[in-house]
C-alpha positions in Angstrom: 0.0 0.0 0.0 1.4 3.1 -0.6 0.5 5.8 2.0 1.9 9.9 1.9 5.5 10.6 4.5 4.3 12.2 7.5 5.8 15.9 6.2 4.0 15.0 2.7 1.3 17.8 2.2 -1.8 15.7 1.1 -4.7 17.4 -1.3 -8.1 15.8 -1.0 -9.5 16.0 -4.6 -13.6 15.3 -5.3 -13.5 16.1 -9.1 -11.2 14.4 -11.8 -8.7 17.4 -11.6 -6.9 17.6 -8.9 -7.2 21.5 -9.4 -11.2 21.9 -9.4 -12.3 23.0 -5.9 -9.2 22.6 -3.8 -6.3 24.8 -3.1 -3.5 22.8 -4.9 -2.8 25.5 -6.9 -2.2 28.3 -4.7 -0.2 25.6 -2.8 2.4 24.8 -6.0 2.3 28.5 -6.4 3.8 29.4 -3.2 6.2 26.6 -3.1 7.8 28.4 -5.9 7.0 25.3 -8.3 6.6 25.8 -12.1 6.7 22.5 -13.8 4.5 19.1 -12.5 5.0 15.1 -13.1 1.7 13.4 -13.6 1.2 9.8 -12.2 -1.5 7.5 -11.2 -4.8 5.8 -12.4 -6.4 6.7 -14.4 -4.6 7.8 -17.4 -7.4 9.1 -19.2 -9.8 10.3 -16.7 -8.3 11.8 -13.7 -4.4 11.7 -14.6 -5.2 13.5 -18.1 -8.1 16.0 -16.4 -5.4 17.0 -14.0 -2.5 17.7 -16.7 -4.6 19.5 -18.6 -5.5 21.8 -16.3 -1.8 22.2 -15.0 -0.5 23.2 -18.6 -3.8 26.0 -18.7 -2.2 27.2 -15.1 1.3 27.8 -17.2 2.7 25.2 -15.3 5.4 22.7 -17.7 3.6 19.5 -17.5 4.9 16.3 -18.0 3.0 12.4 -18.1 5.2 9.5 -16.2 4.1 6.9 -19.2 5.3 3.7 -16.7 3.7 5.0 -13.3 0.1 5.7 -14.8 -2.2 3.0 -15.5 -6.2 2.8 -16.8 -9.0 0.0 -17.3 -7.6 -0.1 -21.2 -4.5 -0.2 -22.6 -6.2 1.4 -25.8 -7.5 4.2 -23.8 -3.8 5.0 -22.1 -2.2 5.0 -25.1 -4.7 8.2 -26.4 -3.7 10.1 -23.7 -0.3 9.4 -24.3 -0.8 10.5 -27.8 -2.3 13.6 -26.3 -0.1 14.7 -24.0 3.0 14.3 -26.5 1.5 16.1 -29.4 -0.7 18.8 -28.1 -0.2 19.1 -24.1 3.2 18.5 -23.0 6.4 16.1 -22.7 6.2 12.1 -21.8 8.6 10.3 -20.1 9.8 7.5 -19.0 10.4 7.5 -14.4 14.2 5.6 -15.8 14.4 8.8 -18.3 13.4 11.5 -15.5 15.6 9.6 -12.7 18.2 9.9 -15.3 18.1 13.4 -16.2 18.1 13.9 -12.5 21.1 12.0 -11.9 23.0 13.8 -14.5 22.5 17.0 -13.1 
């Protein structure tokens, strides 16, 4: 089970976005943050609702292709296809963990 660090700030989301009715973000905007990973289920509901409404807050959005999942491979792939050609960047977590290691 994968539970949040005890320091981990935790927003409680009732909509697909993560940034419809909650504070998350005048949260990233005073932590100074200005680009966003996107992970978790599912792709092309909630994970795709969510990075889509980063990118029209000017954050630089970018999909984790390996640490999202949905009901249907078919329907994970579109958003994929999405996100690379009109949205943002995907990645790979090995690509981003390597980029991060470089620098």
């Amino acid at each position: 089970m994968v539970e949040p660090e005890k320091e981990e700030i935790v927003v409680i989301k009732h909509k697909y976005s993560a940034f419809v009715g909650t504070d998350l973000d005048n949260l990233l905007q005073s932590l100074g943050i200005q680009s966003l990973l996107f992970t978790g289920v599912a792709t092309n509901i909630c994970v795709e609702s969510t990075l889509r409404d980063g990118l029209h807050h000017d954050y630089l959005v970018t999909l984790v292709d390996d640490c999202c999942a949905t009901y249907d491979m078919t329907d994970h792939i579109s958003t994929i296809r999405n996100v690379e050609n009109r949205f943002g960047m995907v990645a790979t977590s090995e690509e981003i963990t390597g980029f991060w290691n470089k620098r």
